[in-house]
PAMI-634127 format. One line per field, with one value per residue: residue number from 1; residue in three letters; x, y, z of N, C-alpha, C, O in turn. Coordinates in steps of 0.1 Angstrom, whole numbers. Each point is the difference from the previous one (the first is absolute). Layout:
N
num <- [NUM,...]
residu <- [ALA,...]
n_east <- [X,...]
n_north <- [Y,...]
n_up <- [Z,...]
ca_east <- [X,...]
ca_north <- [Y,...]
ca_up <- [Z,...]
c_east <- [X,...]
c_north <- [Y,...]
c_up <- [Z,...]
o_east <- [X,...]
o_north <- [Y,...]
o_up <- [Z,...]
This chain:
277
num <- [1,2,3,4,5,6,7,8,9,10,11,12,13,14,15,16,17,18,19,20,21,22,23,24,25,26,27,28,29,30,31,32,33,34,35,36,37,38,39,40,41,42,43,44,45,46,47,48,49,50,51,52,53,54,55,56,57,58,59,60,61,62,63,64,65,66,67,68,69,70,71,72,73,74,75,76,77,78,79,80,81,82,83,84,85,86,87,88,89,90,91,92,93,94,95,96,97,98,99,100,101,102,103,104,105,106,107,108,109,110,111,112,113,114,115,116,117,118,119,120,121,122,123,124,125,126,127,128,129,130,131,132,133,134,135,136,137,138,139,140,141,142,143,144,145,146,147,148,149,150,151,152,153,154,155,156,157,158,159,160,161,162,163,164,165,166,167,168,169,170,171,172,173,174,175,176,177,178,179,180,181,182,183,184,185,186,187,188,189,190,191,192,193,194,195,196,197,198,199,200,201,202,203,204,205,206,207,208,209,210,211,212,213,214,215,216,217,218,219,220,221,222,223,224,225,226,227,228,229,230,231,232,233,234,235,236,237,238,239,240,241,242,243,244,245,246,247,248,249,250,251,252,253,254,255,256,257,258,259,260,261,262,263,264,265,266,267,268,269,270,271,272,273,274,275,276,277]
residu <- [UNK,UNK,UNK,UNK,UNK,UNK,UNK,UNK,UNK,UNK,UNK,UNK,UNK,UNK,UNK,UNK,UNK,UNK,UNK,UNK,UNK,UNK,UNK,UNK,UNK,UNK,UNK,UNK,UNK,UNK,UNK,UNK,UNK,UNK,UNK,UNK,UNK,UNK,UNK,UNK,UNK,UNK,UNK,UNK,UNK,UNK,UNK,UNK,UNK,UNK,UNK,UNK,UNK,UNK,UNK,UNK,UNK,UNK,UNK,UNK,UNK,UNK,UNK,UNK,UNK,UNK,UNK,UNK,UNK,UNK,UNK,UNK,UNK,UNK,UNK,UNK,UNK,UNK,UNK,UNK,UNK,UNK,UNK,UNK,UNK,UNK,UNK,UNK,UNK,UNK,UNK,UNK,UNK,UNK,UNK,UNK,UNK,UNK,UNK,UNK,UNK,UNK,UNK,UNK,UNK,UNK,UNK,UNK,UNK,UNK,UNK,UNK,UNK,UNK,UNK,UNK,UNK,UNK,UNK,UNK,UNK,UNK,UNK,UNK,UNK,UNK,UNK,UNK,UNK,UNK,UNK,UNK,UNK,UNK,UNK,UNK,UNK,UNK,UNK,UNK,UNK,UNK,UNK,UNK,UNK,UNK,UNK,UNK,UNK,UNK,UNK,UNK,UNK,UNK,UNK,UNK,UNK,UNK,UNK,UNK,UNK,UNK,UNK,UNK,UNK,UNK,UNK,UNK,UNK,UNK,UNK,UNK,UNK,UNK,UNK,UNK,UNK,UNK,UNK,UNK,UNK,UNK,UNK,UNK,UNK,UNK,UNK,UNK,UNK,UNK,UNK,UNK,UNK,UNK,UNK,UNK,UNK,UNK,UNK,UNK,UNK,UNK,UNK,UNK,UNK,UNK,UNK,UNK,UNK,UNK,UNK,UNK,UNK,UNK,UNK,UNK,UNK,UNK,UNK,UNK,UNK,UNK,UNK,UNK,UNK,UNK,UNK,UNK,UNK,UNK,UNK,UNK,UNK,UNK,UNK,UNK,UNK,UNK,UNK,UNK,UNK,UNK,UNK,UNK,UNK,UNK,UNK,UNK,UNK,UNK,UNK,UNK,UNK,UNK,UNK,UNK,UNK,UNK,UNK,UNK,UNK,UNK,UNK,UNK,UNK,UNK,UNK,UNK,UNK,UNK,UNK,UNK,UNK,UNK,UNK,UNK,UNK]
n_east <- [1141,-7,3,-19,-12,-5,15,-8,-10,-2,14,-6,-4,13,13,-16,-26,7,-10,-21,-18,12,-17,-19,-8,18,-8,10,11,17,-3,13,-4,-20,0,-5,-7,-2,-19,6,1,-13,-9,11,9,-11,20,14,-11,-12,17,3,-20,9,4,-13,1,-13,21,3,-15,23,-18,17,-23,-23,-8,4,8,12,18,-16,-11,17,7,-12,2,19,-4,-14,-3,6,-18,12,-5,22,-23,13,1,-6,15,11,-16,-9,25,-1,-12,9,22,-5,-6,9,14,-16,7,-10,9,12,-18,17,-17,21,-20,20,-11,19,4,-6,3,-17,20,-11,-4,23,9,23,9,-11,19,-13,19,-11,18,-5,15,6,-21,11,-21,-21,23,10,-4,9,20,8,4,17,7,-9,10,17,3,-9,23,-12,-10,18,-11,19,-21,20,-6,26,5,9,14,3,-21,10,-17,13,19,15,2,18,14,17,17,0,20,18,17,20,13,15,21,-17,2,30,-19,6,2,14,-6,10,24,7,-7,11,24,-4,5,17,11,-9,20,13,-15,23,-18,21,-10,11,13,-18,3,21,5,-3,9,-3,1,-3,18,16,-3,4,8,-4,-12,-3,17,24,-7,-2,14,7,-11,25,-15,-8,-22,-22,-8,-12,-20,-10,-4,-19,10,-4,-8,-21,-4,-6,-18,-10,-2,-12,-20,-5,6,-20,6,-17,19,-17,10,-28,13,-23,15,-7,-10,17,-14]
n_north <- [747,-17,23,-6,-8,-28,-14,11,-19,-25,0,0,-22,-16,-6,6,-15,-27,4,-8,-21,-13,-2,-11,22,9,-13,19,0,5,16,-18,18,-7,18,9,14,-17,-7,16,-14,5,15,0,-18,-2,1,-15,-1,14,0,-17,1,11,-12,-8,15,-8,-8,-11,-10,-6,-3,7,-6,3,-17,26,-5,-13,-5,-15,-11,-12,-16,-16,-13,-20,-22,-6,-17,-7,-9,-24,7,-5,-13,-9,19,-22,-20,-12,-17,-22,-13,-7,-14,-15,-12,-15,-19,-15,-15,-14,-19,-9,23,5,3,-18,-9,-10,-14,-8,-18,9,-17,16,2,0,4,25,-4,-4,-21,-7,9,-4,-14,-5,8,11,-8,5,14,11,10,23,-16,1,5,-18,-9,-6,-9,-25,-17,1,-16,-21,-6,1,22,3,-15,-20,2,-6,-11,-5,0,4,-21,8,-12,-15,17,-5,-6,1,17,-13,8,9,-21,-1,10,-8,-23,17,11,-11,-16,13,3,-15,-7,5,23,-2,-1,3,11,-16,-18,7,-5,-24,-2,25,-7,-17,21,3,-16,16,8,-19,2,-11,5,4,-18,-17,12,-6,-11,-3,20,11,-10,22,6,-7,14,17,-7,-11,22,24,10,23,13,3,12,20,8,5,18,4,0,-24,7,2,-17,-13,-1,-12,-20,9,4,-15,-19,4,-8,-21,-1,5,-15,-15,-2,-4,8,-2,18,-7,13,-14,9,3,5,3,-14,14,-18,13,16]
n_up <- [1012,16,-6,10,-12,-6,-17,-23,-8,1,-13,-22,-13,-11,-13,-19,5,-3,-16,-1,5,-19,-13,14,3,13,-19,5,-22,24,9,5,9,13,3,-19,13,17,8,15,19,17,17,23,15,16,7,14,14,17,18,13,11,14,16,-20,-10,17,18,-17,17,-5,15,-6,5,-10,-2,8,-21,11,3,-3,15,-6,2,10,18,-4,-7,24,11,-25,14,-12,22,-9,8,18,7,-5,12,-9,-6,14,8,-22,4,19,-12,-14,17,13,-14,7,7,14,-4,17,17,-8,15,-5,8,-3,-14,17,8,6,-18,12,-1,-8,-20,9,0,-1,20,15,-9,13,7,11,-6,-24,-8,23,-5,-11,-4,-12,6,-3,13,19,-4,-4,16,16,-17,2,24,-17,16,-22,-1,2,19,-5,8,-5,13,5,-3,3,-17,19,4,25,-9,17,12,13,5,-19,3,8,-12,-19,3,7,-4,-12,10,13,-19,1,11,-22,-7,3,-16,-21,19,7,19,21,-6,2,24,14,2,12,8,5,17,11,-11,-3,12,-4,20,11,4,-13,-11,-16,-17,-7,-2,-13,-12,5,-18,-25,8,4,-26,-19,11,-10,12,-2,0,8,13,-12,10,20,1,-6,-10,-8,1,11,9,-12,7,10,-14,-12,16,12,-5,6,26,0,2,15,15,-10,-2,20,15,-14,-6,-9,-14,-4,-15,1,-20,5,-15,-18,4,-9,-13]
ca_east <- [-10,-11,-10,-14,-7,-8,6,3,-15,-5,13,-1,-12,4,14,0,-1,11,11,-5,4,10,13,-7,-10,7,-1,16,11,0,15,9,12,1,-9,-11,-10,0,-14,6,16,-11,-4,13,1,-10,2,13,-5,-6,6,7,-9,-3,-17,-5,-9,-14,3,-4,12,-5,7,5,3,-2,-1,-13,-5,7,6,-11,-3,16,0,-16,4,10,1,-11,-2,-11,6,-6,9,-7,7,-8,0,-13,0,12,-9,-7,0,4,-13,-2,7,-3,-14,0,7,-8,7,-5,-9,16,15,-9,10,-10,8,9,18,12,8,-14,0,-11,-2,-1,12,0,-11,6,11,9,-5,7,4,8,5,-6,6,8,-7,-5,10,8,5,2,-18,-6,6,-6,-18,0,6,-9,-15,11,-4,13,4,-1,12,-1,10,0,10,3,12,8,9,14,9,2,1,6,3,-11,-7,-7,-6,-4,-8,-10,-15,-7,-12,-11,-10,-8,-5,-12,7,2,14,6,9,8,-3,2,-7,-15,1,-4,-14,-1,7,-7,-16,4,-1,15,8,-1,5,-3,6,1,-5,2,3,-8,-14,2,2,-12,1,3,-15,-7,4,-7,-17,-7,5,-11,-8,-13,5,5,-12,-7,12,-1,-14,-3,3,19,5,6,11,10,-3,10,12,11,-1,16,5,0,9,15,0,-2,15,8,2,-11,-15,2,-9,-1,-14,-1,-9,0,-15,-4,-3,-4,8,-1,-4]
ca_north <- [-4,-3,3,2,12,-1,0,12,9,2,11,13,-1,1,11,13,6,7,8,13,3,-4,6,15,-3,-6,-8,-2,0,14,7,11,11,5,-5,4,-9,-9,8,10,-7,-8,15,3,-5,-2,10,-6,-10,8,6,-6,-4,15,4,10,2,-4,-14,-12,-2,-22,-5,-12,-2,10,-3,3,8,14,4,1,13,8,3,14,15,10,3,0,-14,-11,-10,-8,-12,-14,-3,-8,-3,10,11,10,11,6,10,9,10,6,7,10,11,7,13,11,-3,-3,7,0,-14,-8,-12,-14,-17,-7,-7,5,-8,2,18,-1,12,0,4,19,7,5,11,-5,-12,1,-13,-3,-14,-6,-9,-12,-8,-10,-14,6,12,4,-3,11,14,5,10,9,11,0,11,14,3,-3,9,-6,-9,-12,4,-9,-8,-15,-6,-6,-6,8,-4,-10,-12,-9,-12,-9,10,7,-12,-2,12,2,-8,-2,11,-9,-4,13,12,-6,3,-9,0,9,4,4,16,-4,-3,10,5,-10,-1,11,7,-11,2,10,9,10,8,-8,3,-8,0,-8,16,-8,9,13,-2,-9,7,-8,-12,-2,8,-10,-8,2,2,-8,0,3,-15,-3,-3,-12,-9,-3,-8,-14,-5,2,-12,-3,7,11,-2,-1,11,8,-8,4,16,-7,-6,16,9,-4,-2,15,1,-10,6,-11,8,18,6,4,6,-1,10,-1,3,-7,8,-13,-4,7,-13]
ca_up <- [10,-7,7,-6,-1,11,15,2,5,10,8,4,6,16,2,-6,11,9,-6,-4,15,6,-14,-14,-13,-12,9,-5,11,-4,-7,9,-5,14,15,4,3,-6,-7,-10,-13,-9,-10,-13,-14,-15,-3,-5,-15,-6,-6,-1,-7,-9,0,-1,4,-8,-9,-3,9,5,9,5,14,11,11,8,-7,7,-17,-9,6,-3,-22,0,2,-5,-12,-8,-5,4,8,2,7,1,16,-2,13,4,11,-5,-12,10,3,-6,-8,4,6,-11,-1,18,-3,-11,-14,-8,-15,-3,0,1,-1,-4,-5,-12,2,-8,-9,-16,-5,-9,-3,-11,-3,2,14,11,0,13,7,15,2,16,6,-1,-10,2,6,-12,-6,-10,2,-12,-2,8,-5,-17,3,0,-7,-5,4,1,-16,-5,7,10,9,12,10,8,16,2,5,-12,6,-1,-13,-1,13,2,11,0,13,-4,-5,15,8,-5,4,11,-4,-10,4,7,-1,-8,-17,-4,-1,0,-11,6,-8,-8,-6,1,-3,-5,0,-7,-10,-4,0,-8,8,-3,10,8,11,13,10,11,16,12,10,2,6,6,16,-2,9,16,7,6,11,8,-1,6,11,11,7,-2,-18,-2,8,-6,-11,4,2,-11,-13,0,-10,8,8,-11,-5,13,0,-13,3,4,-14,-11,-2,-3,-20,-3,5,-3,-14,-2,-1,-5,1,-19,3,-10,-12,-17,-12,-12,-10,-7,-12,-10,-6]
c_east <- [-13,-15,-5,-5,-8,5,10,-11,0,14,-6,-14,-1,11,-6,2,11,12,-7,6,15,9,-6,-3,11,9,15,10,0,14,4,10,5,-8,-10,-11,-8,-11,10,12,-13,-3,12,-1,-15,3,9,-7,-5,3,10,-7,-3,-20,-2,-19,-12,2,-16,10,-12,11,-1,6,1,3,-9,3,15,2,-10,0,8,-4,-14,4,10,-5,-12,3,-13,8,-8,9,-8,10,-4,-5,-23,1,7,-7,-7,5,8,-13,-6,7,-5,-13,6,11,-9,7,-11,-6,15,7,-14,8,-13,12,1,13,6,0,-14,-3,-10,-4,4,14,0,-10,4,10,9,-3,10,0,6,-2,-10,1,6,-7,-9,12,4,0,2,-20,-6,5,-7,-16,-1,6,-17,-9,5,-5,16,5,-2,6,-2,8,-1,14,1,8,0,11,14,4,10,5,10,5,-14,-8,-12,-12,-12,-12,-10,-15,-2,-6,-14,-10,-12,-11,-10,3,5,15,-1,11,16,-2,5,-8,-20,6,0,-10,-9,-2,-5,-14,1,-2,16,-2,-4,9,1,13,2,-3,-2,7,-6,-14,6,-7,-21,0,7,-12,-7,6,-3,-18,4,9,-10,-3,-15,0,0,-12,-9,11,-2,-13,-7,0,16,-1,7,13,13,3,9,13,9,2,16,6,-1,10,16,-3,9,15,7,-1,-7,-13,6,-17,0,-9,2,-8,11,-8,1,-3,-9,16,-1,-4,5]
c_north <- [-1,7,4,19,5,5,15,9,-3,2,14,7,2,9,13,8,4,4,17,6,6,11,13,-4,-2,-12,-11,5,15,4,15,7,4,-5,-5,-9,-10,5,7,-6,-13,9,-1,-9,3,20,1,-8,7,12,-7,-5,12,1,13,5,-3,-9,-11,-9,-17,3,-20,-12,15,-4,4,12,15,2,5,18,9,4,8,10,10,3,4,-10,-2,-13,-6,-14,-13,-8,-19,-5,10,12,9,11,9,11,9,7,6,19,12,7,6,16,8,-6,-8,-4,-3,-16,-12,-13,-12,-9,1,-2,2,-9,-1,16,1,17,-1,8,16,4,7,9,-5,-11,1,-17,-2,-11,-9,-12,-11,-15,-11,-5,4,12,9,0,11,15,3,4,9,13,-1,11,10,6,6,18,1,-2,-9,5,-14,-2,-14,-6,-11,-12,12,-2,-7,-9,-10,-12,-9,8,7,-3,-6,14,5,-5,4,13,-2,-4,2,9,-6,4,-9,3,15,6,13,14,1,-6,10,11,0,-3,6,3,-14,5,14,18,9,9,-9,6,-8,5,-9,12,-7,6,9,-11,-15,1,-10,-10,3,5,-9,-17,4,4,-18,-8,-3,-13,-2,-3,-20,-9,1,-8,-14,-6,0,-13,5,13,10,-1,-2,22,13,-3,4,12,0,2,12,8,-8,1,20,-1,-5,5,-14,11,12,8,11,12,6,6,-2,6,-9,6,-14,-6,-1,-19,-7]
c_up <- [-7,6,-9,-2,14,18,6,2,13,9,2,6,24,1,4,10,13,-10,2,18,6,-9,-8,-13,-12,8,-13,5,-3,-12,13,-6,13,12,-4,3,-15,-8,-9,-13,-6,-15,-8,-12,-9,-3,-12,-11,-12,-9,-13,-20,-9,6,1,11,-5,-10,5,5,3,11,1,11,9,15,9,-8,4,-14,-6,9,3,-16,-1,10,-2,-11,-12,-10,3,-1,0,8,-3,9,-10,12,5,15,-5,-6,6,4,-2,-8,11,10,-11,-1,10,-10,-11,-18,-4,-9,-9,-3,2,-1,-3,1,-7,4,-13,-10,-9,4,-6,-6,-14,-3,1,12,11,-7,5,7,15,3,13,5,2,-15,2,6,-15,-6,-10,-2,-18,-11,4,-5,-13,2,3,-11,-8,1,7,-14,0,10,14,6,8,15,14,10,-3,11,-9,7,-6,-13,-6,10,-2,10,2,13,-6,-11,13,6,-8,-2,12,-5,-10,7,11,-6,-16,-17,-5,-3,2,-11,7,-9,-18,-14,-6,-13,-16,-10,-6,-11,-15,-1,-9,12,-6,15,12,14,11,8,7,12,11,13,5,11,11,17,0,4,12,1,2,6,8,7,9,10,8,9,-6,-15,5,6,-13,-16,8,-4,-16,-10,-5,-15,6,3,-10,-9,14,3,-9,6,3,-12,-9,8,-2,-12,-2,5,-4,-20,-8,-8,-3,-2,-10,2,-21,-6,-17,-4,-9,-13,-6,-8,-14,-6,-12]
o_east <- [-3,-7,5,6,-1,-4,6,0,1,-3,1,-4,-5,-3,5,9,2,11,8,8,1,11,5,2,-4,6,-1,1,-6,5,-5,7,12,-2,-4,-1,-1,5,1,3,2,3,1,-5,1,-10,-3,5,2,-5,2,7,-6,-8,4,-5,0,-6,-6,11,-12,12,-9,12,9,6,-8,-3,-2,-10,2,5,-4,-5,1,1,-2,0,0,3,-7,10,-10,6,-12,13,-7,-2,-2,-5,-3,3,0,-6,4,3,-8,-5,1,-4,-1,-3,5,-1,1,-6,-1,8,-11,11,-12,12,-10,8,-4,-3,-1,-3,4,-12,6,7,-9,-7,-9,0,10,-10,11,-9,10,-11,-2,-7,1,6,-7,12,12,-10,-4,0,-7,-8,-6,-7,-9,-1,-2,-7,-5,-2,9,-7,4,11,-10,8,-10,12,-9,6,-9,1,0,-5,3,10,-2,7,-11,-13,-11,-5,-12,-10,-11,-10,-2,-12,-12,-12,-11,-10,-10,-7,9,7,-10,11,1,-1,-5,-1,-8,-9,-3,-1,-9,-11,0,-9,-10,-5,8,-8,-8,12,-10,12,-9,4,-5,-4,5,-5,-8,-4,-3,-5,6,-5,-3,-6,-11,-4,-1,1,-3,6,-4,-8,-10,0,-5,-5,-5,1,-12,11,8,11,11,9,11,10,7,7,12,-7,7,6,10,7,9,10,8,8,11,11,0,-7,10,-9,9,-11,8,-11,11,-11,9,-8,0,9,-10,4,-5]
o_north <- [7,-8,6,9,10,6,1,11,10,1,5,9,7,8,4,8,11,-1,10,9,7,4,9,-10,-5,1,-11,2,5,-8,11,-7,5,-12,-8,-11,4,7,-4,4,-6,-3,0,4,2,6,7,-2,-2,4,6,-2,-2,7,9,-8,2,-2,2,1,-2,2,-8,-2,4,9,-10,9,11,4,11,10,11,10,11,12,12,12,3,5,2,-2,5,-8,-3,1,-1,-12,12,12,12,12,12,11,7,11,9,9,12,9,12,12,9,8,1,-11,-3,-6,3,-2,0,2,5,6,-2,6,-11,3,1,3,-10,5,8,10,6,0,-1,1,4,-9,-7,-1,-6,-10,-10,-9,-10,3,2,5,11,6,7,10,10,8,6,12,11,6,4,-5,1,10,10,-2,0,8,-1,0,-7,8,-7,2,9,-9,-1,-1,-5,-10,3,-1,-1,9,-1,-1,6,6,-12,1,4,4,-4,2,6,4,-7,-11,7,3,2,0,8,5,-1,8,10,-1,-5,4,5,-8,2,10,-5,-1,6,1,0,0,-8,12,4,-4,7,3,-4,-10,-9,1,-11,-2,-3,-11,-5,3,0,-12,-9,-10,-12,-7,-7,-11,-11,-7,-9,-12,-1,-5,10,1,4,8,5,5,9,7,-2,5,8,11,3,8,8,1,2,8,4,3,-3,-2,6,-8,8,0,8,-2,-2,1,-5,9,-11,7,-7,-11,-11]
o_up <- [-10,5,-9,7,7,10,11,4,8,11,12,6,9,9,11,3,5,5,2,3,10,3,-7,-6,-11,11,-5,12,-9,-8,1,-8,0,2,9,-6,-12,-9,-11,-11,-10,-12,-13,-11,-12,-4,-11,-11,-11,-10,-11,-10,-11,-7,8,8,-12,-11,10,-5,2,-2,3,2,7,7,2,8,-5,-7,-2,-5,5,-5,-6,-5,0,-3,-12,-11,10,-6,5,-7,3,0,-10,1,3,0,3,1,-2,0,9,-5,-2,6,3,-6,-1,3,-7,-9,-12,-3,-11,-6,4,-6,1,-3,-5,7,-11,-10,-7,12,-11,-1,-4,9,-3,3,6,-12,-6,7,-3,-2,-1,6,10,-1,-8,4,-1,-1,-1,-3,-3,-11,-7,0,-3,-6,-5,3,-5,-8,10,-11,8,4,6,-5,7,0,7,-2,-4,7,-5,12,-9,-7,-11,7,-11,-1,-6,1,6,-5,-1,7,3,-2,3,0,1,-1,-1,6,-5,-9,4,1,0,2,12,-12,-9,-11,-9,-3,-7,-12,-8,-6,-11,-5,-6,-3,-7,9,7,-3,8,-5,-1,1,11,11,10,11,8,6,8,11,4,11,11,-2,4,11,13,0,7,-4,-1,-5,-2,-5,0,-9,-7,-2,-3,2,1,-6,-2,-3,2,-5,-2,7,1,-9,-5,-3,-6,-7,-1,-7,-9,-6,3,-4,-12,-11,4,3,1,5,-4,5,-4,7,-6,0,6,-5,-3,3,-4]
């Protein structure tokens, strides 16, 4: 699919607000083990990641595609991070710097525009790059990793949420669902866990760890089916531009992608070593 940098700023530019309203300050999918309320299987997965990631404490931490900042301000208060979120989105920044003066973080945590796909940081500058579901919206995926092993200092890690295509597609169905999520949600492609592995390991990442946890976080899309049941949800979706509307339209399609094996969900870590010269 053919979408712009631009045309992902002003999605979220207009989205944030009713994702903040409707979903909370972490504004991705949860990871369930049980009941539990959606805010808490939100907490789970960047828990699951975290751990997942080996973080340590008083890491140097690039949030990437912060969003209104939930992750940035999870990583400074479990872990005493310092935390820099970059959104490319300006409301996203607003209010996420603002959720960090209202929690007393920020002296801790700090966000700015910049767009993923140019990294303007110097080499060894981060501990830990965080990546939640936000990789799948840049065009070149393999680019973006090697930038990021640039401004890893050595022994670093990466840790990234994804949605991945299935492993193996074979029907034209699932070809079918995947463009409508592409094109809903504003992705230029859907590599397959595989390939993010790849990728990696092409950058000179080791002890590469990819999960499929698609069973764990799928239950996410009935939650937000039923967000834009509501009536006052669907009266502001009618009155909305055909992005919106193509963008509420994929939510269907993310939950048959999750049933059908069209769609999977990656929860991935690496360290970066330098490569021997």
């Amino acid at each position: 699919m053919h979408c712009t940098a631009n045309d992902i700023r002003e999605h979220y530019d207009v989205v944030s607000v009713f994702y903040r309203a409707l979903w909370g300050d972490h504004i991705h999918h949860g990871y369930w083990e049980g009941d539990e309320p959606v805010a808490q299987a939100q907490e789970k997965l960047i828990e699951k990641l975290a751990e997942q990631a080996g973080l340590r404490r008083g890491m140097r931490v690039l949030d990437v595609g912060c969003g209104v900042g939930g992750s940035s301000l999870w990583l400074a208060q479990e872990y005493d991070c310092s935390v820099l979120g970059i959104t490319i989105s300006p409301v996203q920044a607003r209010m996420a710097q603002a959720q960090a003066a209202a929690k007393g973080l920020a002296r801790k945590v700090s966000f700015e525009v910049i767009d993923a796909n140019e990294l303007p940081f110097s080499e060894e500058t981060f501990d830990l790059i965080w990546i939640v579901e936000c990789i799948e919206h840049l065009k070149d995926k393999p680019a973006f990793l090697k930038a990021c092993s640039r401004i890893l200092s050595p022994g670093g890690s990466i840790a990234i949420c994804s949605w991945a295509r299935g492993a193996a597609l074979v029907q034209e169905r699932d070809e079918r669902i995947l463009a409508q999520i592409c094109h809903g949600m504003l992705l230029p492609s859907l590599p397959t866990i595989v390939d993010y592995q790849v990728w990696l390991h092409r950058c000179s990442f080791v002890d590469i760890r990819a999960r499929d946890v698609t069973g764990f976080v799928s239950r996410t899309w009935d939650h937000c089916l039923r967000i834009v049941q509501n009536p006052p949800v669907r009266f502001l979706v009618n009155l909305s531009d055909d992005r919106i509307r193509d963008f509420v339209g994929a939510f269907e399609a993310m939950a048959t992608g999750y049933e059908t094996g069209s769609l999977s969900y990656a929860m991935i870590t690496a360290a970066w070593q330098r490569a021997a010269p």
